[in-house]
C-alpha positions in Angstrom: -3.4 165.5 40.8 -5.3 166.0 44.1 -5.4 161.9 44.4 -1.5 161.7 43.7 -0.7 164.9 46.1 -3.4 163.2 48.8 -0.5 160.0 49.4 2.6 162.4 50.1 1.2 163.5 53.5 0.3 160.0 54.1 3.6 158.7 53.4 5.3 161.4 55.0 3.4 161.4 58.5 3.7 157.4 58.2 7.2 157.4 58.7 7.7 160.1 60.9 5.0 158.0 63.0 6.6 154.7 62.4 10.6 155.8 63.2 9.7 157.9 66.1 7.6 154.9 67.3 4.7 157.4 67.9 1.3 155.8 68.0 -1.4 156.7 65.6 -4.2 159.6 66.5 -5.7 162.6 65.9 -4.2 164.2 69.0 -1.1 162.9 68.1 -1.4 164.5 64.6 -2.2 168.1 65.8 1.0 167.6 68.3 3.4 166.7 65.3 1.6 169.6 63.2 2.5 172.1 65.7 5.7 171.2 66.6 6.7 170.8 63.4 4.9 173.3 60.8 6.2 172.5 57.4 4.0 169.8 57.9 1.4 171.8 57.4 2.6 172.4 53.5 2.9 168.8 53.5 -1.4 168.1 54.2 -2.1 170.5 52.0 0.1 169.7 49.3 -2.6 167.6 47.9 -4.6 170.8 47.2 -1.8 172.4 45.8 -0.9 169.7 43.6 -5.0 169.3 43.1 -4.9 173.0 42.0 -1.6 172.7 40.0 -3.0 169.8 38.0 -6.3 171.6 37.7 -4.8 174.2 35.7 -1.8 172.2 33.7 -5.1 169.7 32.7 -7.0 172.8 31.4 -4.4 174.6 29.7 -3.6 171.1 27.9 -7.2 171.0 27.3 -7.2 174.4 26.2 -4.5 174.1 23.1 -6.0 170.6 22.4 -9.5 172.7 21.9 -7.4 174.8 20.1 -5.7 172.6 17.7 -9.2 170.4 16.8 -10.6 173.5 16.8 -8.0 174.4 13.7 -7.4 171.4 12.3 -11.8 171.1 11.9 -11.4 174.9 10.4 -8.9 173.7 8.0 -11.1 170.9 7.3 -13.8 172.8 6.4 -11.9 175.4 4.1 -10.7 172.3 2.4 -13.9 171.1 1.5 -15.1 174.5 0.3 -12.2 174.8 -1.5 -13.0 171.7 -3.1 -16.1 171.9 -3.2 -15.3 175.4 -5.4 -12.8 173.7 -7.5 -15.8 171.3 -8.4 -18.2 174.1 -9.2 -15.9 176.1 -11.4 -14.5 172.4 -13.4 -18.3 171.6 -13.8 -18.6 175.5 -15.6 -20.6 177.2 -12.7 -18.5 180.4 -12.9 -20.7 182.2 -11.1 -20.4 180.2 -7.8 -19.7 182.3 -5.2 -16.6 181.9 -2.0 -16.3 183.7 0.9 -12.7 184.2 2.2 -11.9 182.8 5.7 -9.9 185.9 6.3 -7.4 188.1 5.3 -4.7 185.7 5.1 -7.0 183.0 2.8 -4.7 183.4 -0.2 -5.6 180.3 -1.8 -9.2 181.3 -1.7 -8.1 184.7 -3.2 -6.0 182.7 -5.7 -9.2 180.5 -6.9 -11.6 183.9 -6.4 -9.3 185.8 -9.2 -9.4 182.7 -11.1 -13.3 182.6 -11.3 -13.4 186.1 -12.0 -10.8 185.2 -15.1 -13.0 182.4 -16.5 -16.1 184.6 -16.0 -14.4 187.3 -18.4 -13.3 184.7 -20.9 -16.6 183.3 -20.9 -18.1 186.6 -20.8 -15.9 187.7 -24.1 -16.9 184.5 -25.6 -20.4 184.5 -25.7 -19.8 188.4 -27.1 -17.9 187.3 -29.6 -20.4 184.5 -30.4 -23.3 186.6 -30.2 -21.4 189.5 -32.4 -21.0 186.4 -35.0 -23.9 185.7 -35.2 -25.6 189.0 -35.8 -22.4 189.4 -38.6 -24.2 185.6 -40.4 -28.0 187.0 -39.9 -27.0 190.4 -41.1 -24.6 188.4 -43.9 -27.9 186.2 -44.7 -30.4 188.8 -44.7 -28.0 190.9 -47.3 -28.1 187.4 -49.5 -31.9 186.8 -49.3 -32.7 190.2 -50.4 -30.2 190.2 -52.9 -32.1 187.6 -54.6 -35.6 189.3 -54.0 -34.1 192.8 -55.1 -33.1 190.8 -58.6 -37.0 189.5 -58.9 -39.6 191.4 -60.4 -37.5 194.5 -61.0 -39.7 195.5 -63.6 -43.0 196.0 -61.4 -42.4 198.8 -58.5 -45.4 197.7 -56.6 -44.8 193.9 -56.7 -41.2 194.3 -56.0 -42.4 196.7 -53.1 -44.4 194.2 -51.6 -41.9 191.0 -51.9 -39.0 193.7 -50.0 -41.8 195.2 -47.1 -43.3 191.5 -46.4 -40.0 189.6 -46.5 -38.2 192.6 -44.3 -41.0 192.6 -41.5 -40.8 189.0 -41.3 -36.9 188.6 -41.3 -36.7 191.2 -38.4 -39.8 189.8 -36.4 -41.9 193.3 -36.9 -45.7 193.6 -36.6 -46.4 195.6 -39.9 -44.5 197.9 -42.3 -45.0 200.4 -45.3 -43.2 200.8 -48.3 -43.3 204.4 -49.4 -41.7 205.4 -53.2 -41.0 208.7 -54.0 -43.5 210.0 -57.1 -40.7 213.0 -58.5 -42.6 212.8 -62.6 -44.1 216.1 -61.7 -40.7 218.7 -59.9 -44.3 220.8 -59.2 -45.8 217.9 -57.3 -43.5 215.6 -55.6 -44.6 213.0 -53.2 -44.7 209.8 -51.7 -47.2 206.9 -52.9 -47.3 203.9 -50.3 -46.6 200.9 -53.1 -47.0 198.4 -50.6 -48.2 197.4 -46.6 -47.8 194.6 -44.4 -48.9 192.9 -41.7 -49.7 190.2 -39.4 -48.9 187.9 -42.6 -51.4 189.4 -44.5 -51.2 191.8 -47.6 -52.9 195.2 -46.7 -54.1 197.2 -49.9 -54.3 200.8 -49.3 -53.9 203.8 -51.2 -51.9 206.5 -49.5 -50.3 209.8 -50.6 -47.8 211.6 -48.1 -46.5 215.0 -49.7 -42.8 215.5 -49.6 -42.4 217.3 -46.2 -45.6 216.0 -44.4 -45.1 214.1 -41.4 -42.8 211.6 -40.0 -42.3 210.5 -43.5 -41.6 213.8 -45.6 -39.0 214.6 -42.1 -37.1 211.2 -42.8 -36.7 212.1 -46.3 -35.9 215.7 -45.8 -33.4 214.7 -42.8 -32.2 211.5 -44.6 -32.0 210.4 -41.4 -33.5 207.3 -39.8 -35.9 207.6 -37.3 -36.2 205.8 -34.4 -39.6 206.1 -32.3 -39.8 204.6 -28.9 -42.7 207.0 -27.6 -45.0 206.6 -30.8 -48.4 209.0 -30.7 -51.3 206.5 -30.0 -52.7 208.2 -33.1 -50.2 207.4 -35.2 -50.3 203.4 -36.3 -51.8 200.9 -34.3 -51.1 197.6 -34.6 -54.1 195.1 -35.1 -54.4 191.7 -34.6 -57.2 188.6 -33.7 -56.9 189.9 -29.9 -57.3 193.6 -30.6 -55.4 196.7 -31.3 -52.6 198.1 -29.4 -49.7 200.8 -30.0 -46.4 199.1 -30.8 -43.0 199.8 -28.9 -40.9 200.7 -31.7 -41.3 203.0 -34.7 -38.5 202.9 -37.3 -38.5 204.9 -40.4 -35.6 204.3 -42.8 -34.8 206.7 -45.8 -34.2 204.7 -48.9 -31.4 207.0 -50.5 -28.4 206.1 -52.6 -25.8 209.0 -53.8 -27.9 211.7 -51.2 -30.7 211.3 -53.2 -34.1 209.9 -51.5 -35.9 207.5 -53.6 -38.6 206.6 -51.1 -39.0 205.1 -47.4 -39.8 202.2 -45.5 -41.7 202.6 -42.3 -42.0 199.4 -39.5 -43.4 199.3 -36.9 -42.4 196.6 -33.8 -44.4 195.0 -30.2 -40.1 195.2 -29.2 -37.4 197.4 -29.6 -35.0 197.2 -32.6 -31.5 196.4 -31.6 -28.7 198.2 -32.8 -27.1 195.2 -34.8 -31.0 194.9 -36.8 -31.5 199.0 -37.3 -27.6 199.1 -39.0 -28.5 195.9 -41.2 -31.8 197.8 -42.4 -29.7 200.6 -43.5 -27.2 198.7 -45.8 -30.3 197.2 -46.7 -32.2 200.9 -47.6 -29.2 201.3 -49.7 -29.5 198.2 -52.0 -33.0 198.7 -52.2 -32.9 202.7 -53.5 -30.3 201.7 -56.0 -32.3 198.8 -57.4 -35.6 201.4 -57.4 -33.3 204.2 -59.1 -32.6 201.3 -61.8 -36.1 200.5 -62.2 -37.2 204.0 -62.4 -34.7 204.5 -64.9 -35.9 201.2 -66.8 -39.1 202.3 -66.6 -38.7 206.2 -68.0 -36.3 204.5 -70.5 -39.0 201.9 -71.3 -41.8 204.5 -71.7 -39.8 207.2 -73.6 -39.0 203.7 -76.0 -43.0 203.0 -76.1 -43.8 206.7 -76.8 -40.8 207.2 -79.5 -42.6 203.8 -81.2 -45.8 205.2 -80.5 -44.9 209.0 -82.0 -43.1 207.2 -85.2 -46.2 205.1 -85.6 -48.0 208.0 -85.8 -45.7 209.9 -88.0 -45.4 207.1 -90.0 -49.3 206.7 -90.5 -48.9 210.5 -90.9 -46.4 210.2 -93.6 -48.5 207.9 -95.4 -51.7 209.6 -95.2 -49.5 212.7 -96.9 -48.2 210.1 -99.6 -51.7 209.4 -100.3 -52.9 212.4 -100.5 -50.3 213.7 -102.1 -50.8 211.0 -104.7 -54.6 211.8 -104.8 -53.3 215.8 -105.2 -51.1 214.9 -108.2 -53.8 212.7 -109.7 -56.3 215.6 -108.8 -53.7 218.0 -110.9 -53.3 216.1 -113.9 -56.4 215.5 -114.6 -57.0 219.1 -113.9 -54.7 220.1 -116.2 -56.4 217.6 -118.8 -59.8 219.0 -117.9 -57.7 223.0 -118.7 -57.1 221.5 -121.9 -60.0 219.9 -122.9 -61.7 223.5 -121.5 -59.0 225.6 -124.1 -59.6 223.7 -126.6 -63.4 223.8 -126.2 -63.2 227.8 -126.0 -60.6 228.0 -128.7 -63.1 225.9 -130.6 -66.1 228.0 -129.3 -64.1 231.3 -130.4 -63.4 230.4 -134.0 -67.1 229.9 -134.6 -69.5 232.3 -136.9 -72.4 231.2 -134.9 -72.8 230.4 -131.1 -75.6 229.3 -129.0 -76.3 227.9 -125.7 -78.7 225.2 -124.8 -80.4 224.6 -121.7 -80.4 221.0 -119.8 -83.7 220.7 -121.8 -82.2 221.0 -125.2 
């Protein structure tokens, strides 16, 4: 601008110079200046022009700054939108995007549709994990189904088939199987039939009375109990690297109709989860109604074994009193024959003239 503005004073003076027929020089310059002072504006109308273009060229600059400036911005939330899009079709939900500003509503648009995607994934793997506890809960019922209909006839091996199975199914340390002793109403308490753990069967012999301890409290409550801050002194867990106290203390009533038929104790290095402590009690339920039936088998069984044992012996009984009374009518007869012969002999004795006794030596 300044080189554009610099030729109208040199144009101008020129021909003022040239028509006039005025000879070219300084002094002649100054004269023309002062006679005539517009041409002042005129030499410095270059500046001017300089200063004009100055400014036009910046603000030009200015909006072109502006507009790469917006177009690169534009660019760029482009790519991260696409580069979102990418992450949420590949199934990162989680990826994160940061809003340009207020007015980003396509980045609001694709933020609410992450946050949709995370639910439904969110519900899905719920769903998919609540199905799956339903199939190991639906299994678990089925296995011990089929040990509940083994050995229903031996209390302490069908004990030990339920407590060893159970601790491994539910990935516990050790557990007791505790059945309620109830032949005496004076002296009712609970015999541990069997103990597990680490894989290994334990043999103990145990007697909890009815009210004693955590034990005699689940079966009075017939409640389960859940024990997250277990006693050290209660149960310890022992294994090849030591003993420690476990996490989790469950004791579950085994009780069918509100009646207690005994208790299963189990202890855990984690905590039971919810879905595991409800399947345990549907579980405590099959298990007291197959030990009700088994404890009825077995009364039935015994009362059968000492009716056959009693009507052995009254049998025997009768026949010893056949005998005898066979020997008592033989006895009698011949009692009777030895009365006669004994009349006879003193009728005989009686109708004699003359009697006399001998001695055994004539």
């Amino acid at each position: 601008g300044f080189l554009i503005g610099l030729t109208l004073p040199i144009i101008v003076i020129a021909i003022e110079f040239f028509t006039n027929g005025i000879a070219l020089s300084f002094s002649n310059l100054v004269k023309l200046h002062l006679e005539h002072p517009a041409f002042f504006l005129t030499t410095i109308s270059p500046l001017l022009i300089g200063i004009a273009s100055y400014y036009l060229g910046k603000n030009f600059a200015d909006k072109t700054n502006q507009i790469q400036a917006s177009a690169e911005e534009e660019i760029q939330k482009a790519e991260k939108i696409l580069n979102f899009t990418q992450d949420l079709s590949s199934g990162n939900i989680n990826a994160e995007y940061q809003l340009s500003d207020e007015n980003d509503s396509i980045g609001g648009s694709l933020i609410k549709l992450r946050d949709y995607l995370k639910q439904n994934k969110e519900e899905e793997d719920l769903r998919r994990k609540e199905d799956q506890q339903r199939n190991w809960a639906t299994e678990g019922l089925a296995k011990f189904a089929e040990i509940l209909r083994q050995n229903n006839d031996d209390l302490n091996e069908l004990s030990y088939n339920i407590i060893s199975n159970l601790v491994n199914y539910v990935d516990a340390k050790q557990g007791g199987f505790f059945i309620l002793n109830d032949n005496n109403e004076n002296d009712k308490h609970f015999e541990l039939s069997a103990c597990y753990a680490y894989s290994r069967k334990k043999f103990l012999e145990k007697r909890i009375e009815w009210s004693e301890g955590l034990i005699g409290a689940c079966a009075l409550e017939k409640e389960t109990i859940l024990l997250l801050d277990i006693p050290s002194d209660h149960v310890t867990i022992t294994s090849g690297l030591g003993e420690t106290t476990p996490r989790c203390l469950l004791i579950i009533p085994l009780k069918l109709n509100d009646e207690v038929h005994g208790v299963i104790e189990l202890a855990s290095l984690d905590v039971f989860e919810p879905f595991q402590i409800d399947f345990m009690e549907k579980l405590a339920e099959s298990i007291a109604s197959t030990i009700s039936s088994v404890k009825i088998n077995l009364r039935t069984a015994r009362l059968l074994r000492e009716s056959q044992e009693q009507a052995s012996k009254l049998s025997i009984a009768e026949e010893d009193m056949r005998r005898n009374m066979e020997e008592l009518e033989l006895a009698k007869e011949e009692a009777a024959k030895q009365g006669g012969l004994l009349t006879n002999f003193t009728n005989s004795v009686n109708h004699t003239l003359v009697r006399a006794e001998y001695n055994t030596d004539g």
